[in-house]
Biopython code that builds the backbone (N, CA, C, O; Angstrom):
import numpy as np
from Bio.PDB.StructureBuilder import StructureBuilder

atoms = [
    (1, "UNK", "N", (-7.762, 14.516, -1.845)),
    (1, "UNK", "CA", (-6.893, 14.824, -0.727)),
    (1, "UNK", "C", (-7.131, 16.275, -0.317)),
    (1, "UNK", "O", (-7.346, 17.175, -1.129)),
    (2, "UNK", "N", (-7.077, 16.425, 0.940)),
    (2, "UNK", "CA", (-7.414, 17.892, 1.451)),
    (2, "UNK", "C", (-6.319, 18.663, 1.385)),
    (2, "UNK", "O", (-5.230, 18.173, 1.686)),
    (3, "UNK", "N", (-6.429, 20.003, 0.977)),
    (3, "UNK", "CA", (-5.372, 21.242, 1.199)),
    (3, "UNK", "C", (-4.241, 20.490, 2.355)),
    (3, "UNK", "O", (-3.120, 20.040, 2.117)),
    (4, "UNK", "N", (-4.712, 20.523, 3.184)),
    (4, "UNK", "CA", (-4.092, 20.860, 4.623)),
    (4, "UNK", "C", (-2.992, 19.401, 4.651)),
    (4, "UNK", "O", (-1.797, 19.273, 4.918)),
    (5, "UNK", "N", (-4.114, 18.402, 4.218)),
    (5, "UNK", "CA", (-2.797, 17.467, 4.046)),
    (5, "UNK", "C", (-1.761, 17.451, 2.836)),
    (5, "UNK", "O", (-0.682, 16.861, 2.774)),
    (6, "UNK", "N", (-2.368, 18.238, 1.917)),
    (6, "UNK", "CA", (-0.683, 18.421, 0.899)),
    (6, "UNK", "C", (0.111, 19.351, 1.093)),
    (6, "UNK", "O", (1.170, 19.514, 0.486)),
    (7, "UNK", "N", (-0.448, 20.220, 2.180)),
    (7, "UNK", "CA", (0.490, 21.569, 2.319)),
    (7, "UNK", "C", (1.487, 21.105, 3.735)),
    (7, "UNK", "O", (2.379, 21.782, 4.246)),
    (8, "UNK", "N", (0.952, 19.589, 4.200)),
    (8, "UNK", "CA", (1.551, 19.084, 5.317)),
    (8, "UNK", "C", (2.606, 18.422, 4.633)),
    (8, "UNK", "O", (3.821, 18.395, 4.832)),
    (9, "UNK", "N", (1.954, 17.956, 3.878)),
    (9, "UNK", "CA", (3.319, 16.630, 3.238)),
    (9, "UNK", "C", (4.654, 17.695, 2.082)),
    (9, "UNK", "O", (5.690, 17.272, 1.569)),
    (10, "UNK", "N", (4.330, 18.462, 2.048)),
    (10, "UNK", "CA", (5.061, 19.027, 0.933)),
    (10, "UNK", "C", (5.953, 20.253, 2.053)),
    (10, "UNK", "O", (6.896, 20.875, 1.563)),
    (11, "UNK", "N", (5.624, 20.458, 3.271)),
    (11, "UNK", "CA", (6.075, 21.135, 4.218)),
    (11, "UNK", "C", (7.482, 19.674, 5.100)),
    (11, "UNK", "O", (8.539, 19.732, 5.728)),
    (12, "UNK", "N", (7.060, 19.184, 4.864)),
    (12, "UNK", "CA", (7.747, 17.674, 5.744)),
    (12, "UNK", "C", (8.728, 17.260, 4.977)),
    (12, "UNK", "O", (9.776, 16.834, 5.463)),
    (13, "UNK", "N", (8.422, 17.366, 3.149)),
    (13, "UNK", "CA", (9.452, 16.583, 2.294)),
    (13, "UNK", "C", (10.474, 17.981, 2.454)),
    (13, "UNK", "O", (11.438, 17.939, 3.217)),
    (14, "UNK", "N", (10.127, 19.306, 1.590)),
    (14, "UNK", "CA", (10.981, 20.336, 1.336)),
    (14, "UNK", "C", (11.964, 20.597, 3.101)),
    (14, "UNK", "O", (13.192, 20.629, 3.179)),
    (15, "UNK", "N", (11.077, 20.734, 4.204)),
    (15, "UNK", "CA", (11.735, 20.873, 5.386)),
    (15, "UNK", "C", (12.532, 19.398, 6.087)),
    (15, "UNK", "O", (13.104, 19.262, 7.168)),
    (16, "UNK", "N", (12.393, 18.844, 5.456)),
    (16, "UNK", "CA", (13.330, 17.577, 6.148)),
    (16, "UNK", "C", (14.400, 17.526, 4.835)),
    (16, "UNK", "O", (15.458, 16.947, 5.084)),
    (17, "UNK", "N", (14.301, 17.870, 3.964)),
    (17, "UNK", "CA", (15.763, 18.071, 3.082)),
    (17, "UNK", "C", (16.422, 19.095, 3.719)),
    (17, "UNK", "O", (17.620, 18.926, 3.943)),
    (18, "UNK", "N", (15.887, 20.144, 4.066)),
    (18, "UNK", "CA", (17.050, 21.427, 4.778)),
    (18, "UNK", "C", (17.587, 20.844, 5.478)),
    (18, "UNK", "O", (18.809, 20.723, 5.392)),
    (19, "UNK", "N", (16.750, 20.177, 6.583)),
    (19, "UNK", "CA", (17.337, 19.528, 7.880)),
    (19, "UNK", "C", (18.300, 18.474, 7.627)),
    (19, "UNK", "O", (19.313, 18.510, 8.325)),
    (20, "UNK", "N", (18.200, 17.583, 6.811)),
    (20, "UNK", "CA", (19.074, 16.513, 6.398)),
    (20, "UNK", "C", (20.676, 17.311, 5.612)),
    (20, "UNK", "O", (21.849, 16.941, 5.664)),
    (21, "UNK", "N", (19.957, 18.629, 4.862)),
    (21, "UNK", "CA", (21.509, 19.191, 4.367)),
    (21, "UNK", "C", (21.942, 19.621, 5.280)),
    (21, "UNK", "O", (23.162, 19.461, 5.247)),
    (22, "UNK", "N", (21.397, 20.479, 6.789)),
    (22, "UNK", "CA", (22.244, 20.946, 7.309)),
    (22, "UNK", "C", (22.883, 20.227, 8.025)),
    (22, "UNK", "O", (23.973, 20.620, 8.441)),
    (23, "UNK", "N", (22.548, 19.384, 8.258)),
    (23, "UNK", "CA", (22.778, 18.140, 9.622)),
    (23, "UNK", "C", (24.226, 17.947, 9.027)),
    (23, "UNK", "O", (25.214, 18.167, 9.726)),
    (24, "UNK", "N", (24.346, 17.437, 7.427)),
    (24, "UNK", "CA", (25.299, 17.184, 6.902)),
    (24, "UNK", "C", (26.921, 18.577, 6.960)),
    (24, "UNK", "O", (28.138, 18.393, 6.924)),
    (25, "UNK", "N", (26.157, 19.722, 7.051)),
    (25, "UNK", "CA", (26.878, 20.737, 6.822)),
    (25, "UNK", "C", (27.530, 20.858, 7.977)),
    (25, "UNK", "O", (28.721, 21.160, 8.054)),
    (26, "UNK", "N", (26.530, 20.551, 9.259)),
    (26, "UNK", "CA", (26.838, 20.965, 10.637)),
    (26, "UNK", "C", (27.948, 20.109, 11.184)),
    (26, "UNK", "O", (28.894, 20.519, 11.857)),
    (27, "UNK", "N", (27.685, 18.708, 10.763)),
    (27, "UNK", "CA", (28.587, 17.466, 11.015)),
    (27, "UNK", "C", (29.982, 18.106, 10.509)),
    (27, "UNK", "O", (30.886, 18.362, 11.305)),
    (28, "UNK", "N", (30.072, 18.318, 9.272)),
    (28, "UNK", "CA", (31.236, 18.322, 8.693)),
    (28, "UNK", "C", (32.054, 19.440, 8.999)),
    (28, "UNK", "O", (33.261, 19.287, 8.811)),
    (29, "UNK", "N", (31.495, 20.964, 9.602)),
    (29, "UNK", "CA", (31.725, 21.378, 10.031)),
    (29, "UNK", "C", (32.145, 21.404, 11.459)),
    (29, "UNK", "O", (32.960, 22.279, 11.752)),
    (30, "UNK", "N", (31.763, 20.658, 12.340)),
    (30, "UNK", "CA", (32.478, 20.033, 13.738)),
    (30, "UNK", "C", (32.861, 19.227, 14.530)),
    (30, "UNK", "O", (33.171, 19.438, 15.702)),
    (31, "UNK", "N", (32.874, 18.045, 13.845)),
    (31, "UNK", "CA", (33.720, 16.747, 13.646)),
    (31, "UNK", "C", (35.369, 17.229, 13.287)),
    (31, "UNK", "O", (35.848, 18.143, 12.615)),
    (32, "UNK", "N", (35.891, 16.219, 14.029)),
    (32, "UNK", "CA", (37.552, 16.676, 13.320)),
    (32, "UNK", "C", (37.793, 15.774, 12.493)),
    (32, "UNK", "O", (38.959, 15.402, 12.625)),
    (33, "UNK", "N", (37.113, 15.091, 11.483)),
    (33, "UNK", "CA", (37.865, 14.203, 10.435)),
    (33, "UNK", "C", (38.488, 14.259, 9.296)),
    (33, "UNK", "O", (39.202, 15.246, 9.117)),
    (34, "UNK", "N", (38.417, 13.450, 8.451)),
    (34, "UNK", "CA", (38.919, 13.780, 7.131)),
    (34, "UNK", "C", (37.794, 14.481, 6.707)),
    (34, "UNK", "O", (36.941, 14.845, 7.516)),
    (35, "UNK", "N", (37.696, 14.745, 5.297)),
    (35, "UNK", "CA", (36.884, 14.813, 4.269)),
    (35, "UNK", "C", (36.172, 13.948, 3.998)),
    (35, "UNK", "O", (34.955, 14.137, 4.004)),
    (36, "UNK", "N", (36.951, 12.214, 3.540)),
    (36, "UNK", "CA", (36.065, 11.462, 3.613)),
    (36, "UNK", "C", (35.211, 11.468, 4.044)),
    (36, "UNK", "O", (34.092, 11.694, 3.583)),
    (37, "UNK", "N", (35.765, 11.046, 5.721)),
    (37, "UNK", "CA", (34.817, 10.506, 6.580)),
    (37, "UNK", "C", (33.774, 12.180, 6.993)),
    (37, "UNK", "O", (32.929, 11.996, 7.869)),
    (38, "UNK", "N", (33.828, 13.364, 6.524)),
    (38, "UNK", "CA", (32.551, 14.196, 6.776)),
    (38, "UNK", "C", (31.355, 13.705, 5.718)),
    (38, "UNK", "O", (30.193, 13.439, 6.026)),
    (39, "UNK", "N", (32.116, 13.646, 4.031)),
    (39, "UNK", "CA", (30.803, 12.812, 3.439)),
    (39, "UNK", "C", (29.885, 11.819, 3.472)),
    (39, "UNK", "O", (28.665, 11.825, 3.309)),
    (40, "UNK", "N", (30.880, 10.733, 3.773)),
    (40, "UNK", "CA", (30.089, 10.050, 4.169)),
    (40, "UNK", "C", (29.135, 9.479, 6.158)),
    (40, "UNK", "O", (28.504, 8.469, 6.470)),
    (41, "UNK", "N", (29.511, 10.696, 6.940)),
    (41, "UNK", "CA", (28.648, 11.279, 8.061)),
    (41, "UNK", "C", (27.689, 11.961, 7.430)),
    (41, "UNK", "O", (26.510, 11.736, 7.702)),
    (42, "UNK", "N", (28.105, 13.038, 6.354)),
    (42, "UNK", "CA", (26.760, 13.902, 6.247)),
    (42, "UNK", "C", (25.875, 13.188, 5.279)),
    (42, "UNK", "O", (24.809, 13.779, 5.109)),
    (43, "UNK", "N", (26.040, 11.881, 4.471)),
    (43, "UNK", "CA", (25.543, 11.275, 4.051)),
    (43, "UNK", "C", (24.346, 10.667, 4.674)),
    (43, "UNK", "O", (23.197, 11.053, 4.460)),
    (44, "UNK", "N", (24.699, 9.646, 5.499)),
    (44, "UNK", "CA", (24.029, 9.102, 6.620)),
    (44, "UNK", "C", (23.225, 9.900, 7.243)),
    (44, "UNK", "O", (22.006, 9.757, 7.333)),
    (45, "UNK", "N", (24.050, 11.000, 7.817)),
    (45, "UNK", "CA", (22.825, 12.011, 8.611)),
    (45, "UNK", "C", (21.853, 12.346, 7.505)),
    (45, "UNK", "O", (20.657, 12.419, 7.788)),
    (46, "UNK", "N", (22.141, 12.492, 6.640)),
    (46, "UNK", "CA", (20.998, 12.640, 5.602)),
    (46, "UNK", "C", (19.827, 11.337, 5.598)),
    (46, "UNK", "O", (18.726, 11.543, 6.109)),
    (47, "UNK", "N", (20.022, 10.539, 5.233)),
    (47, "UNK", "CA", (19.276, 9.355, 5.104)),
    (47, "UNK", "C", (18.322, 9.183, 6.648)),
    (47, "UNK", "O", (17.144, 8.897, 6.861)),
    (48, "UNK", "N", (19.359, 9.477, 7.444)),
    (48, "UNK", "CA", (18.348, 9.358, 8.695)),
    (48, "UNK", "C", (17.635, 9.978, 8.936)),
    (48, "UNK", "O", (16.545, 9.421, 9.064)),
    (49, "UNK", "N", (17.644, 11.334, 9.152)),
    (49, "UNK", "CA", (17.247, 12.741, 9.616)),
    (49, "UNK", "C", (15.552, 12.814, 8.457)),
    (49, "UNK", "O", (14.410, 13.086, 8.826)),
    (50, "UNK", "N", (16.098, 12.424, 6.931)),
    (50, "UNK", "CA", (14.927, 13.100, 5.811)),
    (50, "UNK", "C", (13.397, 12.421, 6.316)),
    (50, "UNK", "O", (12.346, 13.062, 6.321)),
    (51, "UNK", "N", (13.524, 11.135, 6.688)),
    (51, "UNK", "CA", (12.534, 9.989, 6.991)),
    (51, "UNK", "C", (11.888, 10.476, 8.054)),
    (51, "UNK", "O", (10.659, 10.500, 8.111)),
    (52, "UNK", "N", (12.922, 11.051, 9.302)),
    (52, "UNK", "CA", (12.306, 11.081, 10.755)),
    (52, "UNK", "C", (11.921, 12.624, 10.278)),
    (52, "UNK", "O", (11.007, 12.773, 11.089)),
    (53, "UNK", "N", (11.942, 13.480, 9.784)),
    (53, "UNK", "CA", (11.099, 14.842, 9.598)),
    (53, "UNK", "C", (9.944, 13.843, 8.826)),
    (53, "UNK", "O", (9.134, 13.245, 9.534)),
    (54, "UNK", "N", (9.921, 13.741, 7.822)),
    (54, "UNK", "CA", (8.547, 12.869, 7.203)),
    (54, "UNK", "C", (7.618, 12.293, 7.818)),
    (54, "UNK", "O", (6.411, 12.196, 7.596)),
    (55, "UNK", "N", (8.524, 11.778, 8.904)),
    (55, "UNK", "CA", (7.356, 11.511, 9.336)),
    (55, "UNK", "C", (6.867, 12.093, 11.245)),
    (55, "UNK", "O", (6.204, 11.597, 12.156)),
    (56, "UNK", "N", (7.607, 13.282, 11.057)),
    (56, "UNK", "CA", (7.579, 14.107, 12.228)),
    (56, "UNK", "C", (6.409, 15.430, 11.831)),
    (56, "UNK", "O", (5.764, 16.258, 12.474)),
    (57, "UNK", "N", (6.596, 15.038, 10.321)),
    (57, "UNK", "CA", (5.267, 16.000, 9.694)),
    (57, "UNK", "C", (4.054, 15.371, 9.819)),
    (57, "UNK", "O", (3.099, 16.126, 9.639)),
    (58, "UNK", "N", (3.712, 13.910, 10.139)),
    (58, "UNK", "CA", (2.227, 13.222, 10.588)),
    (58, "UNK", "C", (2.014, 12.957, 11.740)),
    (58, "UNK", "O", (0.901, 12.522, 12.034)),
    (59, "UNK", "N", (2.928, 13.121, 12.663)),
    (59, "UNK", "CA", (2.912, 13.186, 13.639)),
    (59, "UNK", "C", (2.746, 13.923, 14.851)),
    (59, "UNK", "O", (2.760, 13.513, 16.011)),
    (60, "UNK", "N", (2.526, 15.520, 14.227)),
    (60, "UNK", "CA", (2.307, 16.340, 15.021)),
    (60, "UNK", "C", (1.073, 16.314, 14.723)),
    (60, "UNK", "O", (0.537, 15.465, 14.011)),
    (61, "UNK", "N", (0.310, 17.659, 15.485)),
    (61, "UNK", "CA", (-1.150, 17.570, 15.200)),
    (61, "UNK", "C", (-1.592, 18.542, 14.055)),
    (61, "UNK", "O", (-2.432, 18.298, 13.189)),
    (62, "UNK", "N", (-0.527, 20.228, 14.293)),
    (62, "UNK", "CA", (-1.562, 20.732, 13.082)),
    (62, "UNK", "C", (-0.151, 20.870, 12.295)),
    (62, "UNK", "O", (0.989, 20.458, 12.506)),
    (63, "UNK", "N", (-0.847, 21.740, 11.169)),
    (63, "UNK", "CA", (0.348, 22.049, 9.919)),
    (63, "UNK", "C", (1.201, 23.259, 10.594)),
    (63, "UNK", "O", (2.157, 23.631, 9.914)),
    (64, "UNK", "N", (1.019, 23.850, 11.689)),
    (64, "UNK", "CA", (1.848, 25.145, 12.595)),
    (64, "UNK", "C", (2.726, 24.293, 13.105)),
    (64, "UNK", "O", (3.845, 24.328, 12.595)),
    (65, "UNK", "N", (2.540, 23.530, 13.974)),
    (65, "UNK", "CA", (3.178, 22.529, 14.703)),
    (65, "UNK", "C", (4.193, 21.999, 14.369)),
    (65, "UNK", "O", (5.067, 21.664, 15.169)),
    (66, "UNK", "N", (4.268, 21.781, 12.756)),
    (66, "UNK", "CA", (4.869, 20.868, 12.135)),
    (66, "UNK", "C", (5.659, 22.103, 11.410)),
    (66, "UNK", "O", (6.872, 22.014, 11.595)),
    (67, "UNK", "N", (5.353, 22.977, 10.807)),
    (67, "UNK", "CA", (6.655, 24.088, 10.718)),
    (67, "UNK", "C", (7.246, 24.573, 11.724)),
    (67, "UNK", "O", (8.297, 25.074, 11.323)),
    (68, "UNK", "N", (7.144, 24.683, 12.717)),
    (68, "UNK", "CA", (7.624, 25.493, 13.882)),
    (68, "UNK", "C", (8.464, 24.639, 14.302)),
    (68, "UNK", "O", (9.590, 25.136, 14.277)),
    (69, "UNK", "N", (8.460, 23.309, 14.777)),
    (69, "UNK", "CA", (9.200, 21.961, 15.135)),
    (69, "UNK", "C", (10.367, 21.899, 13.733)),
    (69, "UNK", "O", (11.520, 21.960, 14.161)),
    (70, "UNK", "N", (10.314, 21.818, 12.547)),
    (70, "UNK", "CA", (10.843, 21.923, 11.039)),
    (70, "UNK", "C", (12.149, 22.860, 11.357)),
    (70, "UNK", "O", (13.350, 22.596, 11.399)),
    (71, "UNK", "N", (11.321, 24.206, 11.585)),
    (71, "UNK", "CA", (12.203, 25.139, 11.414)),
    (71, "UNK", "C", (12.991, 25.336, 12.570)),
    (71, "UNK", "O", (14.119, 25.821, 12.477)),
    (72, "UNK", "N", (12.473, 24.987, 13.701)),
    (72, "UNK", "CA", (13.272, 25.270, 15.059)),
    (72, "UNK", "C", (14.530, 24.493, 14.805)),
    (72, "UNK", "O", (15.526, 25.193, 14.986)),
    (73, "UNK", "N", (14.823, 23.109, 14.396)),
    (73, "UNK", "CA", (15.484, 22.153, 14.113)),
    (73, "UNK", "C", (16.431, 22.594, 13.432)),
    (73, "UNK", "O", (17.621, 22.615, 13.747)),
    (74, "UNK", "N", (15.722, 23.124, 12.051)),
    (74, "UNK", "CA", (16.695, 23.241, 11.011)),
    (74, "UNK", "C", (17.700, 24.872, 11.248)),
    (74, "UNK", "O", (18.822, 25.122, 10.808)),
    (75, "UNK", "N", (16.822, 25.717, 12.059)),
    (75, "UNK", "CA", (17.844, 27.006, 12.989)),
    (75, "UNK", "C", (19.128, 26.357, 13.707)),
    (75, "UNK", "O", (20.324, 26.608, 13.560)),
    (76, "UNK", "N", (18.483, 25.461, 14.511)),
    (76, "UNK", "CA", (19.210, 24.867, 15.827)),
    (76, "UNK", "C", (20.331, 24.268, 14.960)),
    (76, "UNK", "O", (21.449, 24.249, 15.474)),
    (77, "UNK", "N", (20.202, 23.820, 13.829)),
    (77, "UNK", "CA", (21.296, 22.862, 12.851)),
    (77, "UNK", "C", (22.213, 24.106, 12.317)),
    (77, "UNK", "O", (23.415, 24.073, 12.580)),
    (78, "UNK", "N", (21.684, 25.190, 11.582)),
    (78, "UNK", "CA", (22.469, 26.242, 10.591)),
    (78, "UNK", "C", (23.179, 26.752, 11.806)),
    (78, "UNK", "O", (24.388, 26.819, 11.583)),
    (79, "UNK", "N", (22.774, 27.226, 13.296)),
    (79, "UNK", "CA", (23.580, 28.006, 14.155)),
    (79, "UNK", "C", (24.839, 27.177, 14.414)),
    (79, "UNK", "O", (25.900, 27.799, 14.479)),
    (80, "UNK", "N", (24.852, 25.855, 14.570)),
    (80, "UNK", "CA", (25.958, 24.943, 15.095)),
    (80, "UNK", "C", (27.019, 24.937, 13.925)),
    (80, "UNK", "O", (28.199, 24.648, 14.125)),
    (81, "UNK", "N", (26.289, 25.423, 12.150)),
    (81, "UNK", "CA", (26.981, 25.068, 11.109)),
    (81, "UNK", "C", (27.633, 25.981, 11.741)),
    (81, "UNK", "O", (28.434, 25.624, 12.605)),
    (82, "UNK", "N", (27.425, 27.489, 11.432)),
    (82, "UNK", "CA", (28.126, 28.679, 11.567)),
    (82, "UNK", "C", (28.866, 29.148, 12.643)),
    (82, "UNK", "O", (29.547, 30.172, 12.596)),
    (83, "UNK", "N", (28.720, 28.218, 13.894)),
    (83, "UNK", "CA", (29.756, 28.234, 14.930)),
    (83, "UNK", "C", (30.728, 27.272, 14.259)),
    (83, "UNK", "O", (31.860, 27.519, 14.677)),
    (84, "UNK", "N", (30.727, 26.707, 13.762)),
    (84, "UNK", "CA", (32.039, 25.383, 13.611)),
    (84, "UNK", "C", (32.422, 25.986, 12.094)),
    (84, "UNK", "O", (33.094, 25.363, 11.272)),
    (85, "UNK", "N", (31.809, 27.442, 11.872)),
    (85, "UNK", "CA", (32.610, 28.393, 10.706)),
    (85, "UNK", "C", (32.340, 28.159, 9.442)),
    (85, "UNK", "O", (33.162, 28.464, 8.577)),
    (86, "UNK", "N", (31.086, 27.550, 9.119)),
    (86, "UNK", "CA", (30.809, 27.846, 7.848)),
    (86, "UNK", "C", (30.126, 29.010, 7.658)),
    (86, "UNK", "O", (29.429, 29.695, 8.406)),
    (87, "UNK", "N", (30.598, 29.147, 6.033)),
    (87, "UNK", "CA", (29.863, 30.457, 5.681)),
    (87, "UNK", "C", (29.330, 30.144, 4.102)),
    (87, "UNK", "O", (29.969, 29.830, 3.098)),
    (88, "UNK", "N", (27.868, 30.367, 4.323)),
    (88, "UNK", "CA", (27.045, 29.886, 3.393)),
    (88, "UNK", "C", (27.230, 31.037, 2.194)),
    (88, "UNK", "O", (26.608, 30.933, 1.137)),
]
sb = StructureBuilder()
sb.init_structure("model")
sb.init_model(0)
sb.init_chain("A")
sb.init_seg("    ")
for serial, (resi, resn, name, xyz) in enumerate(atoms, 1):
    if name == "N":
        sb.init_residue(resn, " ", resi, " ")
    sb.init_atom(name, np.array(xyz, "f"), 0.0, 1.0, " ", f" {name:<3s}", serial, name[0])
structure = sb.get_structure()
């Protein structure tokens, strides 16, 4: 296997877990529900979100592409946490 594709796939797994935690953080942070119902939202958003980065990491063309798209996401997710007042 080439560099470029393990530094792709290991960029896609580690960056689609951020994205899947924050998604969860962001939800729960600006939703008005219970508690419950934020776990099991940020649950789900988890499950959904980890797959579609995975495979948003083979889908672009280079390994830049695919961090820059990663991280833009996972910014765009932490700013919405920290407006709806979390503090990490």
């Amino acid at each position: 296997m080439r560099m470029g594709m393990i530094l792709r796939v290991a960029v896609a797994i580690v960056g689609g877990y951020a994205v899947a935690a924050l998604a969860g953080i962001a939800l729960s942070r600006c939703l008005p529900w219970s508690r419950a119902e934020h776990v099991t939202a940020g649950m789900l958003a988890g499950l959904l979100l980890w797959p579609a980065m995975v495979m948003t990491g083979f889908a672009l063309r280079t390994l830049l592409h695919v961090c820059a798209a990663i991280t833009g996401i996972a910014a765009l997710l932490a700013a919405l946490a920290l407006l709806g007042g979390w503090r990490p």
